[in-house]
C-alpha positions in Angstrom: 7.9 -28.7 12.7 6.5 -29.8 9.4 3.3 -30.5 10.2 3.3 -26.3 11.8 5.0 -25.5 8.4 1.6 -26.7 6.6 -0.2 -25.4 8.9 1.1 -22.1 8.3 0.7 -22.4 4.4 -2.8 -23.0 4.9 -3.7 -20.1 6.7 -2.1 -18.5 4.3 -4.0 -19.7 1.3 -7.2 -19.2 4.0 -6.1 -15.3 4.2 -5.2 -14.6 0.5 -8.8 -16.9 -0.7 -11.0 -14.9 1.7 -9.4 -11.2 0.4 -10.3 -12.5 -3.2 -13.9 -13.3 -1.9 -14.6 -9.6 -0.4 -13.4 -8.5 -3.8 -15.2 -10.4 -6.1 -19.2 -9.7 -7.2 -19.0 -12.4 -9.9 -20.9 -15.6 -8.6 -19.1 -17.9 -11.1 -15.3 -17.0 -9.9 -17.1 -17.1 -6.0 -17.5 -20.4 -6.8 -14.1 -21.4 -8.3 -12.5 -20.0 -5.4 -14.2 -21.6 -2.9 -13.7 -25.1 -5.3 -10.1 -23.9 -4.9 -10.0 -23.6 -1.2 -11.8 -27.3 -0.8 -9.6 -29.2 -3.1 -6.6 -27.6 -1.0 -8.2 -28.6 2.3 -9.4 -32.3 0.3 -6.1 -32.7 -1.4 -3.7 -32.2 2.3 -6.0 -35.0 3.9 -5.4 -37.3 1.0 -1.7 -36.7 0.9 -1.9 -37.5 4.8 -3.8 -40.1 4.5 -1.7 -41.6 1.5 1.6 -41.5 3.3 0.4 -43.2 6.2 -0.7 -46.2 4.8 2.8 -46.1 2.4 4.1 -46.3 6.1 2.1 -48.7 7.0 2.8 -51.2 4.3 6.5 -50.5 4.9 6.3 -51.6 8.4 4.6 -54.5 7.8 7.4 -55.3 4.9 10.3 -55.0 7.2 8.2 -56.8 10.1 7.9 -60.2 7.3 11.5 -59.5 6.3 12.6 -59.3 10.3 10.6 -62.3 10.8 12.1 -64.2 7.8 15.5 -63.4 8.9 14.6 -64.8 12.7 13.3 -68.0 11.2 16.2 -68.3 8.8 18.8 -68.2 11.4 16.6 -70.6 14.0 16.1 -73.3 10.9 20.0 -72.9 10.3 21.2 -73.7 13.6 18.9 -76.5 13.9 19.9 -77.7 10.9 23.5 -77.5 12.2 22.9 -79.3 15.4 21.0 -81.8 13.7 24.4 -82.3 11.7 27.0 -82.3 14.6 24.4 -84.9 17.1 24.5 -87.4 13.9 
C-alpha cells in the first residue's frame, strides 16, 4: 500500500514536471526541471536503498543478540549441572 502510495506521488510530480516543460521556451529552467525530476527519481532509490540496509543491519543485531542469549542460557545450565554432578 505504501509502496502504490509513492508510486502515485510520482506520477504526479511526472504529470505536473512534463506540463511545466510544454510551457517553458527558456533552456536554462528546461534544464532545472528536468535536474528536478532526476534527483526525485535518484533521491526515492537512495531512500530505498538506505532503509534496507538499516534493516539489514538490524536483523543481523537481533540475530547476534538471539544467538547470545541461546549460548547464555546453554553455558548456564552446564554450568549448573557441572555444580549438582560435583
Amino acid at each position: 500500500m505504501m509502496e502504490r502510495n509513492l508510486n502515485l506521488g510520482y506520477s504526479k510530480l511526472k504529470h505536473i514536471i512534463s506540463i511545466k516543460y510544454k510551457s517553458i521556451n527558456n533552456e536554462g529552467s528546461f534544464n532545472q526541471l528536468r535536474w528536478n525530476a532526476n534527483n526525485f527519481v535518484r533521491r526515492r532509490q537512495d531512500n530505498k536503498y538506505l532503509l534496507s540496509i538499516k534493516k539489514q543491519k538490524n536483523e543481523m543485531k537481533e540475530s547476534k543478540s538471539r544467538k547470545q542469549r541461546n549460548s547464555a542460557t546453554n553455558n548456564s545450565s552446564s554450568k549448573i549441572k557441572e555444580i549438582i554432578k560435583s
